[in-house]
mmJSON file of the N, C-alpha and C atoms, coordinates in Angstrom:
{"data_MODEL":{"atom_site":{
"group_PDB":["ATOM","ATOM","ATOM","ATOM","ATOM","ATOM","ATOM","ATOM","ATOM","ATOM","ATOM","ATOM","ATOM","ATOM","ATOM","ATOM","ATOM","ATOM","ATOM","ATOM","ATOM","ATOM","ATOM","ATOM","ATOM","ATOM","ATOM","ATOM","ATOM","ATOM","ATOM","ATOM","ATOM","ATOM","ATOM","ATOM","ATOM","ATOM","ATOM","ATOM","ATOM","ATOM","ATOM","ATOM","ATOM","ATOM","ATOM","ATOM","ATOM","ATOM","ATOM","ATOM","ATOM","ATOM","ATOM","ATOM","ATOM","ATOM","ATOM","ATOM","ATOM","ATOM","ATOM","ATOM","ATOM","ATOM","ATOM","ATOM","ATOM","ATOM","ATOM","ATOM","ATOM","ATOM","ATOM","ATOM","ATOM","ATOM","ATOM","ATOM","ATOM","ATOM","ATOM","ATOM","ATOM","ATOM","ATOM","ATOM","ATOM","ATOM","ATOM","ATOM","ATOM","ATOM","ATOM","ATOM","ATOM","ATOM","ATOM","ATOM","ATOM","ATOM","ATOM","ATOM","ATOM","ATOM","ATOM","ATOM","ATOM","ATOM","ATOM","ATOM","ATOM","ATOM","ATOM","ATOM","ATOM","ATOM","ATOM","ATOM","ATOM","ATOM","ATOM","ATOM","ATOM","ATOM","ATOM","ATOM","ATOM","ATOM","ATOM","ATOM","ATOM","ATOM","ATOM","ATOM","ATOM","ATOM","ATOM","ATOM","ATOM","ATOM","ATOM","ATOM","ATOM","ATOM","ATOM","ATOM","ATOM","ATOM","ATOM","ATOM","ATOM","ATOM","ATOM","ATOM","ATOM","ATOM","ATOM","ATOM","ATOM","ATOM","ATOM","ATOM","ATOM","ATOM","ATOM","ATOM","ATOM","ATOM","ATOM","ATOM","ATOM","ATOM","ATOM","ATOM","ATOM","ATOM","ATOM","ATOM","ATOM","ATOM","ATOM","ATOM","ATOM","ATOM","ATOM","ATOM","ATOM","ATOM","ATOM","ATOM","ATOM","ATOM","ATOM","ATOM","ATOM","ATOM"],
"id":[1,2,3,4,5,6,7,8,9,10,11,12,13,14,15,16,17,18,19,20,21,22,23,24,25,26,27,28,29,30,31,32,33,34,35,36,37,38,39,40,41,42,43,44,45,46,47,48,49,50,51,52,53,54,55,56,57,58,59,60,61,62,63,64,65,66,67,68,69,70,71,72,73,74,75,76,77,78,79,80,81,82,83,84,85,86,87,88,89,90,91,92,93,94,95,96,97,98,99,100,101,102,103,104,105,106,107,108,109,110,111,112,113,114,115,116,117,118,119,120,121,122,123,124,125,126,127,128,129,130,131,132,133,134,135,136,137,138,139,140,141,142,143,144,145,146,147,148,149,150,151,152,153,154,155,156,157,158,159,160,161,162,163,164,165,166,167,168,169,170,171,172,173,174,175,176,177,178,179,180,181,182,183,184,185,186,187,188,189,190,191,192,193,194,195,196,197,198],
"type_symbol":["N","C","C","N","C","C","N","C","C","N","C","C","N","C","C","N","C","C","N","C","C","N","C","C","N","C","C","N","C","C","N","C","C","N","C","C","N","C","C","N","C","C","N","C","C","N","C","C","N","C","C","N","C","C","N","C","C","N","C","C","N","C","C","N","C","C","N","C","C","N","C","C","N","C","C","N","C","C","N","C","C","N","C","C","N","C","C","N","C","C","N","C","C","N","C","C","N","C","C","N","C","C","N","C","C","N","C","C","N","C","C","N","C","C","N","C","C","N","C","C","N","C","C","N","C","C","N","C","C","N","C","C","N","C","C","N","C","C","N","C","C","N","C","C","N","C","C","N","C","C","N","C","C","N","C","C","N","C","C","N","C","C","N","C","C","N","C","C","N","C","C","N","C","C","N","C","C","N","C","C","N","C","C","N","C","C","N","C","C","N","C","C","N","C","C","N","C","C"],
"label_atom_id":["N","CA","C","N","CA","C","N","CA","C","N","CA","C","N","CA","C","N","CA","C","N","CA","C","N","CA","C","N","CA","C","N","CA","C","N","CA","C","N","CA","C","N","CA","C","N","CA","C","N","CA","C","N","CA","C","N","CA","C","N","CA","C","N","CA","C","N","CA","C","N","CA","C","N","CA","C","N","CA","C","N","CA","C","N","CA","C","N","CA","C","N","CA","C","N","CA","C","N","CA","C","N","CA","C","N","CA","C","N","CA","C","N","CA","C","N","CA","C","N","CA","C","N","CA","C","N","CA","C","N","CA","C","N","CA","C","N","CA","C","N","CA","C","N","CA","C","N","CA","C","N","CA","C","N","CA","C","N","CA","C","N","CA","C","N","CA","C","N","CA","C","N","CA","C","N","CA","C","N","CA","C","N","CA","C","N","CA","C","N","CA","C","N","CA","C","N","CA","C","N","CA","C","N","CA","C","N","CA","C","N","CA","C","N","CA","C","N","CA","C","N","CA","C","N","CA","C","N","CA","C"],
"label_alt_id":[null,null,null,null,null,null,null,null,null,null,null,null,null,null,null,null,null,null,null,null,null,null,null,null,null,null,null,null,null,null,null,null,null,null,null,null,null,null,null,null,null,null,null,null,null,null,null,null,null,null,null,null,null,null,null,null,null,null,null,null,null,null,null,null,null,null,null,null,null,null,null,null,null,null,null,null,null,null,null,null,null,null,null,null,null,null,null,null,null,null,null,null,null,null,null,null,null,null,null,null,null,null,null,null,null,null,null,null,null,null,null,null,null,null,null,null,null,null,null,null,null,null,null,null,null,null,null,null,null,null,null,null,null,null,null,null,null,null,null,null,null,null,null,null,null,null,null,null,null,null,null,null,null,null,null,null,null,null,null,null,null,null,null,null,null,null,null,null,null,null,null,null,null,null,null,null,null,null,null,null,null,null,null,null,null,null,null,null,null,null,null,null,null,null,null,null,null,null],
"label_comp_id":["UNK","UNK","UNK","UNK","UNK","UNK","UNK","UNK","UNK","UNK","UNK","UNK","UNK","UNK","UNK","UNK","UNK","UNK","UNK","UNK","UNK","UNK","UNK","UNK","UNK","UNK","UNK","UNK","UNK","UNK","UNK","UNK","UNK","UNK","UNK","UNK","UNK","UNK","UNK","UNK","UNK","UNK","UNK","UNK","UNK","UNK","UNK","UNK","UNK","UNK","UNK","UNK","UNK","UNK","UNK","UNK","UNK","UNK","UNK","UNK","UNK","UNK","UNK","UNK","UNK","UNK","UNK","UNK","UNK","UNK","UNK","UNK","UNK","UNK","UNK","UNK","UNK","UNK","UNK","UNK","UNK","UNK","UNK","UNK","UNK","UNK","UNK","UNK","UNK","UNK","UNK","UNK","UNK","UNK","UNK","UNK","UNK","UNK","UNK","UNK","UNK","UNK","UNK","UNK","UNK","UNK","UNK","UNK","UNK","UNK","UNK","UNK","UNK","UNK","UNK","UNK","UNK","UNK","UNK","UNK","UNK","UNK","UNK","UNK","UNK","UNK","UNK","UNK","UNK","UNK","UNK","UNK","UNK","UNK","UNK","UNK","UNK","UNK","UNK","UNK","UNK","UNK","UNK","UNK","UNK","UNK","UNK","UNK","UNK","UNK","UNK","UNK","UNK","UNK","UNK","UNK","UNK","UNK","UNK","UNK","UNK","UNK","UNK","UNK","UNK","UNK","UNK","UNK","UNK","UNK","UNK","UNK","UNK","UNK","UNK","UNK","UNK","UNK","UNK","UNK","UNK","UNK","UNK","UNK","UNK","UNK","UNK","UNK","UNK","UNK","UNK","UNK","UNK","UNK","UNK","UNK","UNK","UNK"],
"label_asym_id":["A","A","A","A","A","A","A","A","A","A","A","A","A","A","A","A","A","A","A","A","A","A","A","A","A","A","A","A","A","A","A","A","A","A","A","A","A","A","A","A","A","A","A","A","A","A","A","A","A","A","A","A","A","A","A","A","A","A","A","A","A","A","A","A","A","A","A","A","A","A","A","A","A","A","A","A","A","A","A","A","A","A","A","A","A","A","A","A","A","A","A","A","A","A","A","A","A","A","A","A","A","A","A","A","A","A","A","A","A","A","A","A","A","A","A","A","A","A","A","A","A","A","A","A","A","A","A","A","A","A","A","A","A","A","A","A","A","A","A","A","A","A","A","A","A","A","A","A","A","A","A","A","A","A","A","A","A","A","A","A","A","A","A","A","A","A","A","A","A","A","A","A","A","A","A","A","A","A","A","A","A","A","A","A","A","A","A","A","A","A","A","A","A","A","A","A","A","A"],
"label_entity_id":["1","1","1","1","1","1","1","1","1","1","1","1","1","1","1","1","1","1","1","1","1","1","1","1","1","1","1","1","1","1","1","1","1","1","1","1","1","1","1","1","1","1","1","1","1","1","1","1","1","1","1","1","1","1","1","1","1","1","1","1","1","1","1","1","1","1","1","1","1","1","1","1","1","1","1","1","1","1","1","1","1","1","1","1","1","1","1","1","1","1","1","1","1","1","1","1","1","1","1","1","1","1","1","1","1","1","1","1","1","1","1","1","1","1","1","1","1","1","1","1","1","1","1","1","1","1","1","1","1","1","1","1","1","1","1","1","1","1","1","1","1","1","1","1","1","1","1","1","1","1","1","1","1","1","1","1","1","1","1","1","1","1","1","1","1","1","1","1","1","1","1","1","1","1","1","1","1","1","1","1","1","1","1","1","1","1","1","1","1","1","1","1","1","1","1","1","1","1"],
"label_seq_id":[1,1,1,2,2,2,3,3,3,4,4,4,5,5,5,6,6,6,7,7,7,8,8,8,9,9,9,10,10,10,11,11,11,12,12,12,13,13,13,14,14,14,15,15,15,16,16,16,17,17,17,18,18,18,19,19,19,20,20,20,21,21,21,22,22,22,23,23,23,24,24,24,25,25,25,26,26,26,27,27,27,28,28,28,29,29,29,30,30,30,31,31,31,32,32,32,33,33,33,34,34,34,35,35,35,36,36,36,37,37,37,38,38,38,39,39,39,40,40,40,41,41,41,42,42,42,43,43,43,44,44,44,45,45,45,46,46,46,47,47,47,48,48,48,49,49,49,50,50,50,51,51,51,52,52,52,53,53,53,54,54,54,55,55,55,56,56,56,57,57,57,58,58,58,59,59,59,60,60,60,61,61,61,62,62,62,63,63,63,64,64,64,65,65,65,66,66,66],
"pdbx_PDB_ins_code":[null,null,null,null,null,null,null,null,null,null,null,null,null,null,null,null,null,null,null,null,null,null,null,null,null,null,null,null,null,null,null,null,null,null,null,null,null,null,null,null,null,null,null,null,null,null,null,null,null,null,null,null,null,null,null,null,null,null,null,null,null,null,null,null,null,null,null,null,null,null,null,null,null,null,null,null,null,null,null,null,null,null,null,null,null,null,null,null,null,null,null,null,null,null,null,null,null,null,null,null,null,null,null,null,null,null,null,null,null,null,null,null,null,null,null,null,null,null,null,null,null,null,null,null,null,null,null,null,null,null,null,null,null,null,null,null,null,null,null,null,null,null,null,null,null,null,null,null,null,null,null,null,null,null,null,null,null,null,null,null,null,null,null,null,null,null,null,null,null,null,null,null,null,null,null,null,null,null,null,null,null,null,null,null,null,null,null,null,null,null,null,null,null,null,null,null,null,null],
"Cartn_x":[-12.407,-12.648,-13.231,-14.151,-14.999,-13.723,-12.927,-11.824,-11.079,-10.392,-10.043,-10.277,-11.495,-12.256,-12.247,-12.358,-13.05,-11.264,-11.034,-8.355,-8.694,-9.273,-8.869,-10.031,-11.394,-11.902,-11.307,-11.089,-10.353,-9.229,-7.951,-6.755,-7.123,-8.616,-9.001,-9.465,-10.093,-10.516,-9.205,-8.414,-7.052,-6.371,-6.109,-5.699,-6.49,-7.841,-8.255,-8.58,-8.311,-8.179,-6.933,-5.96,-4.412,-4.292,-5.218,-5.049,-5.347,-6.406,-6.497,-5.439,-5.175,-4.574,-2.934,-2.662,-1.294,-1.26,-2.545,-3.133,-2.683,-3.358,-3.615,-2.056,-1.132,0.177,0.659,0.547,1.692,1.407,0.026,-0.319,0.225,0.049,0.493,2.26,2.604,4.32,5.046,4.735,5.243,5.081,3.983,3.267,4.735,4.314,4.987,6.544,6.941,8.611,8.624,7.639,8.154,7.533,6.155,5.688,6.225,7.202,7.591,8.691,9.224,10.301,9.805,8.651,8.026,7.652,7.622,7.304,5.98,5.006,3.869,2.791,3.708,2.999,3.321,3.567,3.74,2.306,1.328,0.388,-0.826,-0.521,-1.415,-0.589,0.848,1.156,1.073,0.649,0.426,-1.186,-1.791,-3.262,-3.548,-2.507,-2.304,-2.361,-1.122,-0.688,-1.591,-2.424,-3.764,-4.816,-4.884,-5.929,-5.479,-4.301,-3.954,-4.229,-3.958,-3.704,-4.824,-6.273,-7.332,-7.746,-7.676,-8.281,-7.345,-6.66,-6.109,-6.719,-6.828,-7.34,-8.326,-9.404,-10.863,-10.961,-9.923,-10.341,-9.779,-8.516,-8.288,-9.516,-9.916,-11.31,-12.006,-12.121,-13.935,-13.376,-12.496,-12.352,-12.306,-11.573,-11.702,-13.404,-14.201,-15.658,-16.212,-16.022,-16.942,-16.103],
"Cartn_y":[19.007,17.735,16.718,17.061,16.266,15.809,16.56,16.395,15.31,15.268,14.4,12.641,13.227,11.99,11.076,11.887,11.426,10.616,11.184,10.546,9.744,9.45,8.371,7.352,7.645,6.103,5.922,6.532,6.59,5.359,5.636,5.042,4.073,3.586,2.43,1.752,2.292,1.477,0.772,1.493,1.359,0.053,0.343,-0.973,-2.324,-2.426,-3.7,-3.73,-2.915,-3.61,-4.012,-3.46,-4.167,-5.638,-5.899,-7.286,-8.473,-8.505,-9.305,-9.508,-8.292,-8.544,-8.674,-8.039,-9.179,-10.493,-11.105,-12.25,-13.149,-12.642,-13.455,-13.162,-12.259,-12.03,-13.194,-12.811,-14.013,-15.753,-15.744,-17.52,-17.547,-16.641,-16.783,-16.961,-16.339,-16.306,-17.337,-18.533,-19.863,-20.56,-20.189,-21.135,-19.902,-18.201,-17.884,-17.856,-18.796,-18.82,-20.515,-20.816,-22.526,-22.649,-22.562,-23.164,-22.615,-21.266,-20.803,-21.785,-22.236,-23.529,-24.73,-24.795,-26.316,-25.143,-26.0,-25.647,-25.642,-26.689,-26.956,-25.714,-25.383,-24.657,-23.106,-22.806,-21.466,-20.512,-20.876,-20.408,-20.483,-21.315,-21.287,-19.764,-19.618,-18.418,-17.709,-17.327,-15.762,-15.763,-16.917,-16.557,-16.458,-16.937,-16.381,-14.881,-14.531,-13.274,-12.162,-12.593,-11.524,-11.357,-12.552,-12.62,-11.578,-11.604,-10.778,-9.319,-9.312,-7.868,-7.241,-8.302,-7.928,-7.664,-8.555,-8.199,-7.015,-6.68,-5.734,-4.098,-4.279,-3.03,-2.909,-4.071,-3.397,-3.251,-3.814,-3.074,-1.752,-1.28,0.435,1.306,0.762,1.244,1.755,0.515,0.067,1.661,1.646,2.346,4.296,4.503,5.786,6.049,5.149,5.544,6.478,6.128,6.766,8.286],
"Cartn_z":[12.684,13.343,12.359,11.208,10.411,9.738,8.985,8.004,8.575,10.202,10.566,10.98,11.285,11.157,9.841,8.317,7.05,6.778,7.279,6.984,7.758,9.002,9.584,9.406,8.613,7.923,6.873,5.81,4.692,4.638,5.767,6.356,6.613,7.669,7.882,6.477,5.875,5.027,3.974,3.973,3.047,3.779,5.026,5.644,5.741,5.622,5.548,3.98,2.896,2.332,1.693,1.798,2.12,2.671,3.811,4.114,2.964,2.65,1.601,0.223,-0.075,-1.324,-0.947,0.284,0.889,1.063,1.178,1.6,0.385,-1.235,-2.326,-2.817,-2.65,-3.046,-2.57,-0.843,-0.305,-0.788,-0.757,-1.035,-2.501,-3.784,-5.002,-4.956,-4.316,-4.217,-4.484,-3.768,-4.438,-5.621,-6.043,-7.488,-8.532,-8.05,-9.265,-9.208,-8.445,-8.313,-8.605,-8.607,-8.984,-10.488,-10.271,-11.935,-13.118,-12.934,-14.719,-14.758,-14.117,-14.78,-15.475,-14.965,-15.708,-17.115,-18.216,-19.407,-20.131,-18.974,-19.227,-18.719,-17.573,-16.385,-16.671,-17.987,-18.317,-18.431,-19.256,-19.198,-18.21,-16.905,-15.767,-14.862,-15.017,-14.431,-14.848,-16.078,-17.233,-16.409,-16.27,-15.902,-14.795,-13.644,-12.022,-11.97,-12.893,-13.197,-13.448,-14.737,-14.877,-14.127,-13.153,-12.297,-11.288,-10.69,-9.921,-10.1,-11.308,-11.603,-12.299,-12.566,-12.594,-11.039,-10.395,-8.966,-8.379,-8.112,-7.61,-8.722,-9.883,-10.273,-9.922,-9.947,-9.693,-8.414,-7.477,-6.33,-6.068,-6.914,-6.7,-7.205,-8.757,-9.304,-8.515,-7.561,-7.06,-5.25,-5.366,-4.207,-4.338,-5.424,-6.139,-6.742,-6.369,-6.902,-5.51,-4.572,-3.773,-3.04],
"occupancy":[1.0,1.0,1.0,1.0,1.0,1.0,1.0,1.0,1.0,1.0,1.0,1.0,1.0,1.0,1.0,1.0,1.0,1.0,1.0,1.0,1.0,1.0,1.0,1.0,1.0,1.0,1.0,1.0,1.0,1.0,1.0,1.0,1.0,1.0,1.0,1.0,1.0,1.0,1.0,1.0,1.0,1.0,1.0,1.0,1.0,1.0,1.0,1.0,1.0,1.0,1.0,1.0,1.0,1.0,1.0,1.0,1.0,1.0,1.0,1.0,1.0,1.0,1.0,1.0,1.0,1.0,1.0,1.0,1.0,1.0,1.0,1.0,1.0,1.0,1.0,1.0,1.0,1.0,1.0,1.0,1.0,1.0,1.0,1.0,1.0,1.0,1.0,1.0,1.0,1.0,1.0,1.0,1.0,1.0,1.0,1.0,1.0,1.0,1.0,1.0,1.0,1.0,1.0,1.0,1.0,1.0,1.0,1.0,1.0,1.0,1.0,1.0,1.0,1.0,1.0,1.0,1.0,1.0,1.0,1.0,1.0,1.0,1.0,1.0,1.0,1.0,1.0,1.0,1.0,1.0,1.0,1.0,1.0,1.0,1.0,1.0,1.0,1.0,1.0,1.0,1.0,1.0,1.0,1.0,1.0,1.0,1.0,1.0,1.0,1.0,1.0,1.0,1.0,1.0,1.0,1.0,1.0,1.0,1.0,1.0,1.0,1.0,1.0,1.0,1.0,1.0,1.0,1.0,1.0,1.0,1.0,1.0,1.0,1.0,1.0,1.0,1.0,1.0,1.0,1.0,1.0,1.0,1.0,1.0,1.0,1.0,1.0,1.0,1.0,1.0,1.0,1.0,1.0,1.0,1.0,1.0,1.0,1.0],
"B_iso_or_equiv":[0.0,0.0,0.0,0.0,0.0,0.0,0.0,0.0,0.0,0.0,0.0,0.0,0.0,0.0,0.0,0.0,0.0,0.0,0.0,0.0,0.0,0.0,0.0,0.0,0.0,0.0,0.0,0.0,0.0,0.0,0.0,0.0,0.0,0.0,0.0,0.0,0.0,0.0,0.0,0.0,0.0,0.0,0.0,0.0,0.0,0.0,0.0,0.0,0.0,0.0,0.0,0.0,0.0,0.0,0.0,0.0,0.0,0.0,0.0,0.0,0.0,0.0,0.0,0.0,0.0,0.0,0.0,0.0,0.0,0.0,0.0,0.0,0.0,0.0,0.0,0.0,0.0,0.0,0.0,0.0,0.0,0.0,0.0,0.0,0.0,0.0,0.0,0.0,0.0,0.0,0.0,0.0,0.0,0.0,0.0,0.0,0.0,0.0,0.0,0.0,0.0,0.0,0.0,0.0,0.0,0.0,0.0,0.0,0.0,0.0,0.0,0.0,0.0,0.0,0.0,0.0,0.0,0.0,0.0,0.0,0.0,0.0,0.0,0.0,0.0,0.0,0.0,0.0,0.0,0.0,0.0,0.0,0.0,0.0,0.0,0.0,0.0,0.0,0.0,0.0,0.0,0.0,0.0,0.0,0.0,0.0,0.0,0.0,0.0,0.0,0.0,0.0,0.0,0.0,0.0,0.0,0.0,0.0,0.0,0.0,0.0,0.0,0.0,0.0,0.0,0.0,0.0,0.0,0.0,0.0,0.0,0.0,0.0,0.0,0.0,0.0,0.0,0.0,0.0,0.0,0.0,0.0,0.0,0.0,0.0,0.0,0.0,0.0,0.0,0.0,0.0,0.0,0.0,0.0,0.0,0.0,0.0,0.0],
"pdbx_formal_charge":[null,null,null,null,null,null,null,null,null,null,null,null,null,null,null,null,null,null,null,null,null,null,null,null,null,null,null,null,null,null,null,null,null,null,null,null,null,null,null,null,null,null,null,null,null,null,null,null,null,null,null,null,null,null,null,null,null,null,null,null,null,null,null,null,null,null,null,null,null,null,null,null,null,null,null,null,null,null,null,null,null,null,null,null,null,null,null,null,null,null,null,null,null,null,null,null,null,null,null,null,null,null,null,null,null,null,null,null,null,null,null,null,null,null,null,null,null,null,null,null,null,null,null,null,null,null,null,null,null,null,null,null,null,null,null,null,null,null,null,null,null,null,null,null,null,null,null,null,null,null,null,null,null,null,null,null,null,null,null,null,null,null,null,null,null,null,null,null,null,null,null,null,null,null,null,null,null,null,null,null,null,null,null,null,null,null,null,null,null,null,null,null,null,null,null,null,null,null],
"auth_seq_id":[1,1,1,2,2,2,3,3,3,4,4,4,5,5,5,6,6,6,7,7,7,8,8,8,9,9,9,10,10,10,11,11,11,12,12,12,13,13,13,14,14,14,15,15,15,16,16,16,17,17,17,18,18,18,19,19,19,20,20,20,21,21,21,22,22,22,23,23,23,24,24,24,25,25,25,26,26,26,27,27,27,28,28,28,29,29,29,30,30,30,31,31,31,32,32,32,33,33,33,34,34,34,35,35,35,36,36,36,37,37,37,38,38,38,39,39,39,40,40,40,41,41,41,42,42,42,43,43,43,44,44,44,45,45,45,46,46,46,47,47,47,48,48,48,49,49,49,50,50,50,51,51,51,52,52,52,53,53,53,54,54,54,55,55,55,56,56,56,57,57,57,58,58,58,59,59,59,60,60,60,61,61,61,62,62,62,63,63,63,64,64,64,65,65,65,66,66,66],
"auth_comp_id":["UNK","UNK","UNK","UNK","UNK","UNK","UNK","UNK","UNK","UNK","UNK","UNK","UNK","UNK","UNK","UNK","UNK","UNK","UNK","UNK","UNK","UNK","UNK","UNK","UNK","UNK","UNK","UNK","UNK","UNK","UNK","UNK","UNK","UNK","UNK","UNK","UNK","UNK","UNK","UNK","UNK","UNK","UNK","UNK","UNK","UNK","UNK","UNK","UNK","UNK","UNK","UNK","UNK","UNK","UNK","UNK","UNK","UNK","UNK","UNK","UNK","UNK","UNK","UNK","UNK","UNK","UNK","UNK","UNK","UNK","UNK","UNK","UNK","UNK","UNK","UNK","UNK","UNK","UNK","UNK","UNK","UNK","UNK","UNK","UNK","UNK","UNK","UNK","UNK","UNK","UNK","UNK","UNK","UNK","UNK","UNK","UNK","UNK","UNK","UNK","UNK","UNK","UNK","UNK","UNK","UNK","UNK","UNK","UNK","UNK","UNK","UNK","UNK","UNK","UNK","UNK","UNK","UNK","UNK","UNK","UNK","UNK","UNK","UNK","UNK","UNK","UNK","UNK","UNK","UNK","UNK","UNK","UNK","UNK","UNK","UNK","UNK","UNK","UNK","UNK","UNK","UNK","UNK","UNK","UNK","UNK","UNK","UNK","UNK","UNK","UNK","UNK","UNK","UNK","UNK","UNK","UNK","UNK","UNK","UNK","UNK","UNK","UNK","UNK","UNK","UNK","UNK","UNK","UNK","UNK","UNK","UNK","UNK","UNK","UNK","UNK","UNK","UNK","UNK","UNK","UNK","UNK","UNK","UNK","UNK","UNK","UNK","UNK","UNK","UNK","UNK","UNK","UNK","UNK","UNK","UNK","UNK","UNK"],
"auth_asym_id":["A","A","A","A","A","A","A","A","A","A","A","A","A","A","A","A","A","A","A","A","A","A","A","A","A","A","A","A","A","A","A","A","A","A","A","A","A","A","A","A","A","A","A","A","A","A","A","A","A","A","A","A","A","A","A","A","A","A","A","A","A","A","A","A","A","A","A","A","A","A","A","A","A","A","A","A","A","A","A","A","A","A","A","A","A","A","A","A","A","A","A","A","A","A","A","A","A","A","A","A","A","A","A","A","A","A","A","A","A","A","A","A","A","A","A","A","A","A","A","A","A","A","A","A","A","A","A","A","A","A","A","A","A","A","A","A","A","A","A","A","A","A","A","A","A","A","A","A","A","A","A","A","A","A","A","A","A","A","A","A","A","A","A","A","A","A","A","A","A","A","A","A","A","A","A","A","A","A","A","A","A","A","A","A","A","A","A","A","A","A","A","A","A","A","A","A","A","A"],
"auth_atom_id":["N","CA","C","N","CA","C","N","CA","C","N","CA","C","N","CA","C","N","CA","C","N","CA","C","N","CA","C","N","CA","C","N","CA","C","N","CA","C","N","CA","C","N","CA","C","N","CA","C","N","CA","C","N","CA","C","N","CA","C","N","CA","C","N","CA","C","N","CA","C","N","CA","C","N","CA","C","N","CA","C","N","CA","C","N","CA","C","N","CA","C","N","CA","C","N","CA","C","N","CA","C","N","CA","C","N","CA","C","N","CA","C","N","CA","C","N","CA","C","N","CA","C","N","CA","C","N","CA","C","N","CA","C","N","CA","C","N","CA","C","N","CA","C","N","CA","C","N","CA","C","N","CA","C","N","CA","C","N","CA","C","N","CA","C","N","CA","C","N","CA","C","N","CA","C","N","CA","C","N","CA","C","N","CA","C","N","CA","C","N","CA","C","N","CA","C","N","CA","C","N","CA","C","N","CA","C","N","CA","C","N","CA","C","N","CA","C","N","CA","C","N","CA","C","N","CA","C","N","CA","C"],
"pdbx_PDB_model_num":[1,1,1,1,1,1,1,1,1,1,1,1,1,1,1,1,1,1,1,1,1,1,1,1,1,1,1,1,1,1,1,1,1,1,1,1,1,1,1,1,1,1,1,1,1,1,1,1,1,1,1,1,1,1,1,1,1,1,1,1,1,1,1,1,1,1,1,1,1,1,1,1,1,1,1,1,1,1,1,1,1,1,1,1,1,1,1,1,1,1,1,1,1,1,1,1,1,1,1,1,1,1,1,1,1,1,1,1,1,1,1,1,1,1,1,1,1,1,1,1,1,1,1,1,1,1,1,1,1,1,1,1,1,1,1,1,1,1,1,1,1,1,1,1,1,1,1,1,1,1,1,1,1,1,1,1,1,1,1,1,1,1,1,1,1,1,1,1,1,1,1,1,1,1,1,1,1,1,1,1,1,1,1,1,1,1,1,1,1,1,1,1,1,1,1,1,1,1]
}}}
């Protein structure tokens, strides 16, 4: 019964935090399908880009700690 319980906060916790970072995907989605055509706007999407993919690691990190 404990085991079952510990899968289904676990699951919860996995799903809210899924919301957010579906959240910052979907609002980013447009900038990174429009700004790599402008030529100016190349290096604000390399830095969309790392931001993303900084925030999304430290939150797998930050979740494999406990």
């Amino acid at each position: 019964m404990l085991a079952t319980a510990r899968w289904a906060q676990r699951a919860l916790i996995v799903l809210l935090a899924l919301v957010p970072l579906l959240l910052v995907t979907l609002s980013l989605t447009p900038a990174l399908l429009v700004l790599p055509f402008a030529r100016s706007r190349t290096s604000q999407v390399l830095t969309l880009i790392r931001q993303l993919t900084t925030w999304t690691g430290s939150l797998l990190v930050s979740s494999r700690e406990r």
